[in-house]
N, C-alpha and C positions, 0 to 999 in steps of 0.2 A: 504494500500500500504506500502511494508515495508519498512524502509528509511537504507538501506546498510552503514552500516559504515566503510567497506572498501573501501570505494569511492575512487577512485583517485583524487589525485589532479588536479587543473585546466590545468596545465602547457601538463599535459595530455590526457585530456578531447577531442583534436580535434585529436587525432590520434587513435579514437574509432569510432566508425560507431554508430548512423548516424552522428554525430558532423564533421566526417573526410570531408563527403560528402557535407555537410551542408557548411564548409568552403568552401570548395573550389570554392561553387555556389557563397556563401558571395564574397570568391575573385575577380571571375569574374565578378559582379554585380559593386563593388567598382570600378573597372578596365571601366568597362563601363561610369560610372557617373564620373570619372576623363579624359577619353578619348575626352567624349562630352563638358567638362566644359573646357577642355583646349582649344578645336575647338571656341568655341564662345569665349572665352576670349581674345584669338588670334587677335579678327577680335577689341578688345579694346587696342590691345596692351599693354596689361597686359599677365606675365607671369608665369604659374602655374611650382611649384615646383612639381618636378614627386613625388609619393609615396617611403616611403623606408619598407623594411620589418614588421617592426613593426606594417605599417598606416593595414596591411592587420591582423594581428596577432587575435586570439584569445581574449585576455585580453582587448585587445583598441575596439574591437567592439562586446563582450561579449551581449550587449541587444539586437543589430541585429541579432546575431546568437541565441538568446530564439525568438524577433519576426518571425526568419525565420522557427524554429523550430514548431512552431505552422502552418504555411502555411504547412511544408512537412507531421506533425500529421493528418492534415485536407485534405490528398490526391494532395495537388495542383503539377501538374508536376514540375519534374526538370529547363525545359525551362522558365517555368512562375517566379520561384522561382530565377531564375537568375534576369529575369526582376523587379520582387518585391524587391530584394536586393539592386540596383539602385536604387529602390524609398525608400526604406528605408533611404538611405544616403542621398536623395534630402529632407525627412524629418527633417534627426539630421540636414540639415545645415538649413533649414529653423527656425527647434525650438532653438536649441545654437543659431544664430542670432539674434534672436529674446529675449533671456534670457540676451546675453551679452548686450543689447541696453538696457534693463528696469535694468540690476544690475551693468551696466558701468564700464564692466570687457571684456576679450576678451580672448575665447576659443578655440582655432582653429580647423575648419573644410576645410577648404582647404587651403593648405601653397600657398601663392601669393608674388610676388616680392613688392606689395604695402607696404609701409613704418610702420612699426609695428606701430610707434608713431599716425597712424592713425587711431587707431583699432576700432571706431564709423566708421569709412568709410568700413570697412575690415568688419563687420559684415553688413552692408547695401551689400555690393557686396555678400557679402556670402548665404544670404536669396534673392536677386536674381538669380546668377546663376543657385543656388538650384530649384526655379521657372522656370526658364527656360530651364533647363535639365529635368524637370519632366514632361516638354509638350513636350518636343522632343522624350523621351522614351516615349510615349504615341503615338506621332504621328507617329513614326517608325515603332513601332506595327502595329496601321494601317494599313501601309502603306503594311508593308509587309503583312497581313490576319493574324497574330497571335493575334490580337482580335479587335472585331466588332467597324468598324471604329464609327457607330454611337453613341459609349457607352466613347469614347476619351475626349470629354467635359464636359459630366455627371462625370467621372471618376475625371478628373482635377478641374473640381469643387469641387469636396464631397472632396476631400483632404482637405479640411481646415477646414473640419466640427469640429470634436474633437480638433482640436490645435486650433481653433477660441473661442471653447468653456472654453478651460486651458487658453488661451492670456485675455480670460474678465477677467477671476479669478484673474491673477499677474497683470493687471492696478487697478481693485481693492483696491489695495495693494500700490500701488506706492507712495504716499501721504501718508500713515503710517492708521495704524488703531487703534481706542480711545477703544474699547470694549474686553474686552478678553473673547472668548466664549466658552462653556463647552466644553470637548473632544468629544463627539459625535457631537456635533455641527459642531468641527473643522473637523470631517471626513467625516462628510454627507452634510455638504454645500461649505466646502471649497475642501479640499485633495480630496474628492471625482470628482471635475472637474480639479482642479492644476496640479492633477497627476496619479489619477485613468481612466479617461477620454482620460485624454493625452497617456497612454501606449495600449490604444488599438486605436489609430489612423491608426498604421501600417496596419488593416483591413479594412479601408475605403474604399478605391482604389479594392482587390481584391475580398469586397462585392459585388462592382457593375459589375466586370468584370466574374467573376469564377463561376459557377452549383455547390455549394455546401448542401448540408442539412443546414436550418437555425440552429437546436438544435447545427451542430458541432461547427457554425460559434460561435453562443454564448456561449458555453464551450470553446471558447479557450479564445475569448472576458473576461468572468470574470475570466478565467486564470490569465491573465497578467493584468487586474486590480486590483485584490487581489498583485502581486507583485510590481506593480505601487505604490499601498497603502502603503504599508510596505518600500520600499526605499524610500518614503517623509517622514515617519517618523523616519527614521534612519536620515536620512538627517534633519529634525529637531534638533533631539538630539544634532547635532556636530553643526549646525548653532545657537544657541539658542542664543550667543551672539550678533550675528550679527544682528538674527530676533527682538532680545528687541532694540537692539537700531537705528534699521528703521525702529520700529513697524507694523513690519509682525506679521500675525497669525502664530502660535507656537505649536505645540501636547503638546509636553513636557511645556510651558508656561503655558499651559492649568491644565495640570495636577497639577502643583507647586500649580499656584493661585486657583483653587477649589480642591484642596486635602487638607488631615487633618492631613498633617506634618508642623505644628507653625514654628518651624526651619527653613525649605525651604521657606516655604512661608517668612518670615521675610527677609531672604537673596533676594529674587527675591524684595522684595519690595528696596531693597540698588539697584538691578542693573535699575530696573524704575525711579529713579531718579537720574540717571546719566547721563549726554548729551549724545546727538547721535551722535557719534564716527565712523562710518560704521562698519569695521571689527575688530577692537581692544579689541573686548570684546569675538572673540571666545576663545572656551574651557573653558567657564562658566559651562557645563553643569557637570563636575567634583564636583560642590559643591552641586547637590543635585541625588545626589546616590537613597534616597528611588523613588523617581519621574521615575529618568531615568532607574531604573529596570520597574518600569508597563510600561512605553514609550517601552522599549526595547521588554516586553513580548508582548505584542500589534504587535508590527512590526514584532516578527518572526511569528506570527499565522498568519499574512497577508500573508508571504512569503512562509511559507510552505503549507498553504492553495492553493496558488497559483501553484506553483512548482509542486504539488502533481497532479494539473488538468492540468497542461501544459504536464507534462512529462508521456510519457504510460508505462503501468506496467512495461513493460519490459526493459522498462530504467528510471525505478525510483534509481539506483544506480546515475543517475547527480544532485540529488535533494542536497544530503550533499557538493558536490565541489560547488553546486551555490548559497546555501547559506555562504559557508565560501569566495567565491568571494564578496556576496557584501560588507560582512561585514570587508574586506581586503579593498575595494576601496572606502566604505563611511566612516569608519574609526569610526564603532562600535564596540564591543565585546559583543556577548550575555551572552555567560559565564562569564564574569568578572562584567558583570552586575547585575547579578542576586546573585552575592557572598556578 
């Protein structure tokens, strides 16, 4: 597949077909899951901040529009991919809620007049609502015959299969962990459920509901786990600070402590014994260049492996603007890594 280097940039990306199209269902979909979360919020008297253009943009919900892109590669109607767009977003608010509770930060997925200083409370509401707009779009379906009422509980069950599977992984974790274990280690026992697991959740729901060929289902399935893969380890690189001193599992840790640069290794051994600070120690990963080049070549093979099976030939021109997106918003450089 050839990877077009005149790509466009991202900023452009959704004013191209299918992306144009794709948005717009993403729009509607978001528009939906904010119309039903402000109905039941109502009835709590709490009151939801309507969207502003951006909450709909391109950039701010770039992974929903590659999950939703994988539903339209694999035939699923227009209609349905509206409704899957909804649950996608009843998804991020469930997973961000659920990430801001175990890393005691707060990421917003739906703006609420609740008092920011509360934002352990602000993510408990956030992973319910989420919850409970995900059975409403489910049971409306029903209700109206666009899909088999008997399949509404099966459906809302198996939603939490894969994010149940990523959630053991980071309690895992919470308590810090005494072992550092080889890089294949860290992607087949760990990364492998944390976030390869977790990016193909978005298929759970329209496995049990949709007629499709199983091979499609799982060609798009290790699509987006292959890029699931590769964004946790970009996302290592730039956390590495943070992961040594809440002793999280680490790629890049990995690499430092069983690789055979004396150098790095000796440096990583100064930042192990230094108290645990929470975030004071990012942008550690600057002091070990040989490490975070294999870390880096590691995660583009993940990505473009990925990219290359999510996107069809014919629009293998998005594959160069989506990797230069993540690499803009996780805040790596492959090229400056590799120099």
């Amino acid at each position: 597949m050839k990877n077009d280097n005149t790509a466009p940039a991202l900023t452009s990306i959704e004013t191209l077909p299918p992306m144009m199209e794709l948005l717009s269902e993403l729009r509607a979909g978001l528009a939906t899951y904010w119309n039903i979360a402000t109905d039941i919020l109502q009835e709590c008297e709490v009151t939801v901040v309507q969207p502003t253009e951006n909450d709909f943009s391109s950039s701010k919900n770039f992974f929903s529009l590659l999950f939703l892109y994988s539903f339209y590669s694999a035939g699923i109607r227009p209609e349905r991919r509206i409704l899957y767009s909804a649950v996608l977003q009843c998804l991020r608010g469930m997973v961000t809620g659920c990430d801001n509770l175990l890393d005691n930060e707060y990421k917003m997925t739906l703006n609420t007049d609740i008092p920011q200083t509360g934002h352990r409370f602000r993510s408990v509401i956030d992973i319910m609502i989420s919850d409970r707009v995900l059975f409403r779009l489910l049971f409306d379906a029903g209700a109206q015959g666009d899909i088999d009422r008997e399949k509404i509980s099966l459906a809302s069950a198996v939603s939490m299969k894969s994010m149940t599977k990523s959630g053991i992984q980071e309690a895992s974790e919470e308590t810090g962990v005494e072992k550092i274990l080889v890089p294949d280690s860290i992607l087949s026992t760990v990364h492998h459920f944390k976030t390869g697991v977790l990016f193909t959740c978005p298929w759970d729901i329209p496995e049990v509901i949709e007629k499709i060929e199983p091979s499609q289902v799982k060609t798009m399935k290790k699509a987006l786990y292959a890029i699931g893969m590769g964004c946790q380890i970009m996302d290592d690189i730039v956390d590495i600070g943070s992961d040594i001193s809440m002793k999280r599992h680490n790629y890049l840790v990995s690499h430092i402590f069983h690789g055979d640069c004396e150098k790095e290794r000796r440096r990583l051994q100064e930042y192990l014994r230094l108290p645990r600070q929470g975030e004071q120690q990012d942008g550690a990963f600057s002091d070990f260049p040989r490490s975070v080049a294999l870390a880096c070549a590691t995660a583009k093979d993940f990505l473009h492996s990925g990219l290359s099976g999510l996107f069809r030939d014919d629009h293998s021109f998005l594959i160069s603007p989506a990797m230069e997106f993540f690499q803009r918003r996780i805040g790596v450089d492959f090229e400056r890594a590799a120099e």
